[in-house]
C-alpha positions as CSV (number, residue, x, y, z in Angstrom):
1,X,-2.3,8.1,-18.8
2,X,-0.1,9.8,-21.5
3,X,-1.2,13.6,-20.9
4,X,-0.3,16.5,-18.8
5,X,-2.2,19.2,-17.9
6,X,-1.9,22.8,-16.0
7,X,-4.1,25.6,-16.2
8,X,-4.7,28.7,-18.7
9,X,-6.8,31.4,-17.4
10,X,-8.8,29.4,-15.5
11,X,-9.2,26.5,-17.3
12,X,-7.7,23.1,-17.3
13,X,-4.8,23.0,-20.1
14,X,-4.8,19.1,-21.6
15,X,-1.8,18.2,-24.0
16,X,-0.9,14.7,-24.7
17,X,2.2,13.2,-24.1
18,X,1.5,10.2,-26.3
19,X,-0.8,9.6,-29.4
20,X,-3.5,8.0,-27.8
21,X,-7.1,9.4,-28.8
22,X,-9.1,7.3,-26.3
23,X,-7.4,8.1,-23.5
24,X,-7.3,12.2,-24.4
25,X,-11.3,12.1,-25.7
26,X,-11.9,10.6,-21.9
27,X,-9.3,13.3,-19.7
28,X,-11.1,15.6,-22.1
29,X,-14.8,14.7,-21.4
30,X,-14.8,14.4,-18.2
31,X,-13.0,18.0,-17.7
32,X,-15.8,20.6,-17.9
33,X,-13.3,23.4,-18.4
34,X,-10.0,22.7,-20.7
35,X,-8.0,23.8,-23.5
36,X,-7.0,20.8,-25.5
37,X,-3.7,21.7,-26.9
38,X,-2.2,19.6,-29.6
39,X,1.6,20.5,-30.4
40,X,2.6,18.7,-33.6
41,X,-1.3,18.4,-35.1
42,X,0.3,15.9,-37.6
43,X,1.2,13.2,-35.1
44,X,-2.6,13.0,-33.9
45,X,-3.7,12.1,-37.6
46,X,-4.4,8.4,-38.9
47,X,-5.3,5.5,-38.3
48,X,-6.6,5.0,-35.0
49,X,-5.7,8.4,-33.8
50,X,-7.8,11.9,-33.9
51,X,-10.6,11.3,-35.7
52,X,-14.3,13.4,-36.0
53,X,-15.8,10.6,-34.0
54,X,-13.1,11.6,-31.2
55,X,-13.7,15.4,-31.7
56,X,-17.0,15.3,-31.1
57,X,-16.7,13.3,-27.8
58,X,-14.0,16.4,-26.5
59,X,-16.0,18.7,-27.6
60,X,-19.6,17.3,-26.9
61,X,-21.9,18.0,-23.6
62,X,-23.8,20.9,-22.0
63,X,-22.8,23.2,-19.6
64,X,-19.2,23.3,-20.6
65,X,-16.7,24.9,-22.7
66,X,-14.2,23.1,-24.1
67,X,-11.1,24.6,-26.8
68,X,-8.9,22.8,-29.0
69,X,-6.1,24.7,-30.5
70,X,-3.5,23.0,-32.6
């Protein structure tokens, strides 16, 4: 799928392998508990990569708590 996760404090760590924004908004959105991590914050930004629209799906929904760090 192009990201690994593990677990900080608690909560599922996500960190991509791969620049693909789909595929992390989705392992993001449908973990209710995470820490999106993004080593290298430049290689996520462009076209077709991070983009508000996909920030907003991570970070989006009730009864959750989601982190991105970068």
């Amino acid at each position: 799928m192009g990201v690994r996760w593990g677990v900080v404090r608690g909560r599922r760590r996500i960190w991509p392998v791969v620049v693909g924004a789909l595929a992390l908004a989705e392992e993001a959105a449908a973990t209710r508990k995470c820490v999106v991590w993004l080593d290298d914050l430049e290689r996520f930004l462009g076209d077709g990569r991070l983009s508000t629209t996909v920030v907003d799906k991570i970070l989006a929904g009730d009864g959750h708590h989601r982190v991105m760090v970068a």
